[in-house]
Each structure stands twice: as C-alpha cells, then as structure tokens.
N, C-alpha and C positions, 0 to 999 in steps of 0.2 A: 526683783533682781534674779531669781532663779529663772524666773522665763526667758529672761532675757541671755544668759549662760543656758540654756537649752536650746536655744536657734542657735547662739553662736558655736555650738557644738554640733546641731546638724548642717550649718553652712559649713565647715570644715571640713563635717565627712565627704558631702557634695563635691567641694574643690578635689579632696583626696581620691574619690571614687574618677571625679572626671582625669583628673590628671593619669591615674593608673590607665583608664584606658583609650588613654590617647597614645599610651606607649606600648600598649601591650601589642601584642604576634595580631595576624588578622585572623578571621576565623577561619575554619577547613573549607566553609561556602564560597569567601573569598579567597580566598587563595588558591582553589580550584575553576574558577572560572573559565569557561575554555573559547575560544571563538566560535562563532558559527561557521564559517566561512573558512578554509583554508588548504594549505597546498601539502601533500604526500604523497608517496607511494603506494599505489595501489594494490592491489591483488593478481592487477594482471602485467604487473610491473611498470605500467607507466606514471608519468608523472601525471597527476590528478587534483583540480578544485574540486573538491569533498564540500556538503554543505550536512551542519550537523543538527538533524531534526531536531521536535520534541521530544521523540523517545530516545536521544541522544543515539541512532543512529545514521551512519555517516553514509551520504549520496553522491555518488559523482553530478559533478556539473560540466566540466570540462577536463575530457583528457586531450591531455598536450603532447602532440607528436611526432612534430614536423621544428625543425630548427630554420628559425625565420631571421634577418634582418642579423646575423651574427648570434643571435640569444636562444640558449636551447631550449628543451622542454622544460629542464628543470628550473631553468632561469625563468623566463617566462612562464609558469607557475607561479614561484615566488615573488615577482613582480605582481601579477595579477590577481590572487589570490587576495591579498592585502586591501585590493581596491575592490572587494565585494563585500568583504567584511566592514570596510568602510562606510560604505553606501547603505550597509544593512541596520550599522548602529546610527548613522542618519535618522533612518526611516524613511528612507529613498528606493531600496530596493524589493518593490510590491510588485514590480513585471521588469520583465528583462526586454527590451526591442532593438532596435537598430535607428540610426540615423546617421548624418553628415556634418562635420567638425571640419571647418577649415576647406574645406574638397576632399575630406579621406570619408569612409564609410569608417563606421564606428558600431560596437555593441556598446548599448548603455542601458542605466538602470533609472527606469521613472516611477516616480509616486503611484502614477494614477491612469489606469485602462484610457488608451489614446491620450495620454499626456506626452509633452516630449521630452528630450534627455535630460534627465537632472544629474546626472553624473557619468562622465564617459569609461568604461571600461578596459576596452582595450580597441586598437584602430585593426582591420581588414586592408587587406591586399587592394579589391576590385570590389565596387558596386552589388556586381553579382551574388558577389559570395555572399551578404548579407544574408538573406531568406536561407541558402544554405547552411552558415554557422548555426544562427538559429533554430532550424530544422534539426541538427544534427545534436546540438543541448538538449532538444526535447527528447530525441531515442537516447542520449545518453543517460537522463538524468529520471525521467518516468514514462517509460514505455507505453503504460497504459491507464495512466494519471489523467488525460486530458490536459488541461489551462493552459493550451494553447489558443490563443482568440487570432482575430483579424479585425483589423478597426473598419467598421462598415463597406465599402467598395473597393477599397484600395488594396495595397499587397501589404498593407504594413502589419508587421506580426508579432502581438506582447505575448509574453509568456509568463505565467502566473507563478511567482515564486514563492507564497504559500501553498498551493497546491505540491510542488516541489518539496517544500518541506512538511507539509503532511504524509509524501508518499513515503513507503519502503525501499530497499534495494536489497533485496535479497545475498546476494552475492557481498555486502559489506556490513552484514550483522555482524 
C-alpha cells in the first residue's frame, strides 16, 4: 500500500511541475530571440537589409535608395526584409540568384548552387538589371568574402549566403 501512495505522490508532483511550467514567463533565451534577417537604419542613414551573423553581427544586404513603384525605401525594406527571413527559417536561402516569375525579372533565394527559385524575393524593373542587383549585394554586403559563383557557362549568378554570413562588416560592429 505504501508503494502504491508513493507513485501516487510522485505522479502529482509531475502533473504539478508540468502544469507550473506550462504557465510560467519563457526563458531570457526565448524571449530574446532575434531574427536574422531584417530591415533598419543604417549608419550611413539609409534604410538597410541587415543579415545578423553568428557572431551576432549585423551586415548589410541591401541598401534601399531609390523610391520605386510609389514605396519608399523605408517601405520597401520592410516589405522585403520579412521575406528573407522567411526564406532563411525555410531553409531556402543557401544562395541568393535571379530568375523570371510571370515575365518580371525577380531576385530569389534557392536551396541549392544552380538550383532554381524557391522563393521569390523581390521583382526588378528590366532583365538587365538582374546581374547588376546581384553584383551590387555582393559589394554591399562582402567585399572581399568571395561566394560569388556562376553556374557553368551561362551568366547566371548565386551568391552564397553563408559566406555572407560568415563575413564581417566592419562598419556595423
């Protein structure tokens, strides 16, 4: 009989313990969680996709500085922004490239070196500007990081967003 009033007393505590902390505050771990991926103000004042390393600091990816389509920088930040961090808790965004959605030219983020779009980022003006956007994320965002590829003969061009987030940025420690 006593054994049996000894489980029923550590089943009790069990429920009691699970119940407290199903209610309790979450931890400082959680509750600090921050994104990787996101839109602020910069240091050189403009509006800024910041990607936030492992050593939790912050790189530009895209400064936005041109008011396009009625949406300003700031808008367009915060619109865009959202959809990189999206892509990134996917596990979608391993290279950044370009492709075509509909007949628009598009930056999107793909799994896998020469893979194609698995999540469209944001749409371009002109064709053209593709290799340019592209080009101009890489001086923004690692100067002198490399992971930039070209997928065999073609023009098509990933850029490696863990390299990205392995580099520094001096300027945003």
């Amino acid at each position: 009989m006593k054994a049996q009033s000894f489980f029923q007393a550590i089943a009790a505590g069990i429920v009691t313990l699970g119940i407290f902390s199903a209610i309790s505050p979450p931890t400082v771990a959680q509750s600090q969680q921050r994104s990787t991926y996101f839109c602020a103000k910069g240091n050189n004042g403009r509006w800024t996709t910041f990607a936030r390393n492992y050593n939790n600091k912050k790189i530009p990816v895209i400064y936005w500085v041109k008011k396009l389509g009625g949406y300003t920088p700031r808008v367009r930040c915060n619109i865009i922004s959202p959809k990189f961090e999206s892509a990134y808790k996917r596990g979608i965004l391993n290279y950044l490239t370009s492709g075509v959605h509909r007949g628009q030219p598009v930056i999107c983020a793909t799994s896998q070196y020469g893979g194609p779009c698995s999540q469209i980022l944001f749409t371009l003006k002109s064709h053209r500007e593709a290799s340019s956007v592209l080009q101009q994320l890489v001086d923004v965002g690692y100067r002198a990081g490399g992971g930039v590829f070209q997928s065999g003969n073609s023009s098509q061009v990933y850029i490696d967003m863990d390299r990205l987030l392995q580099g520094e940025s001096p300027s945003n420690k």
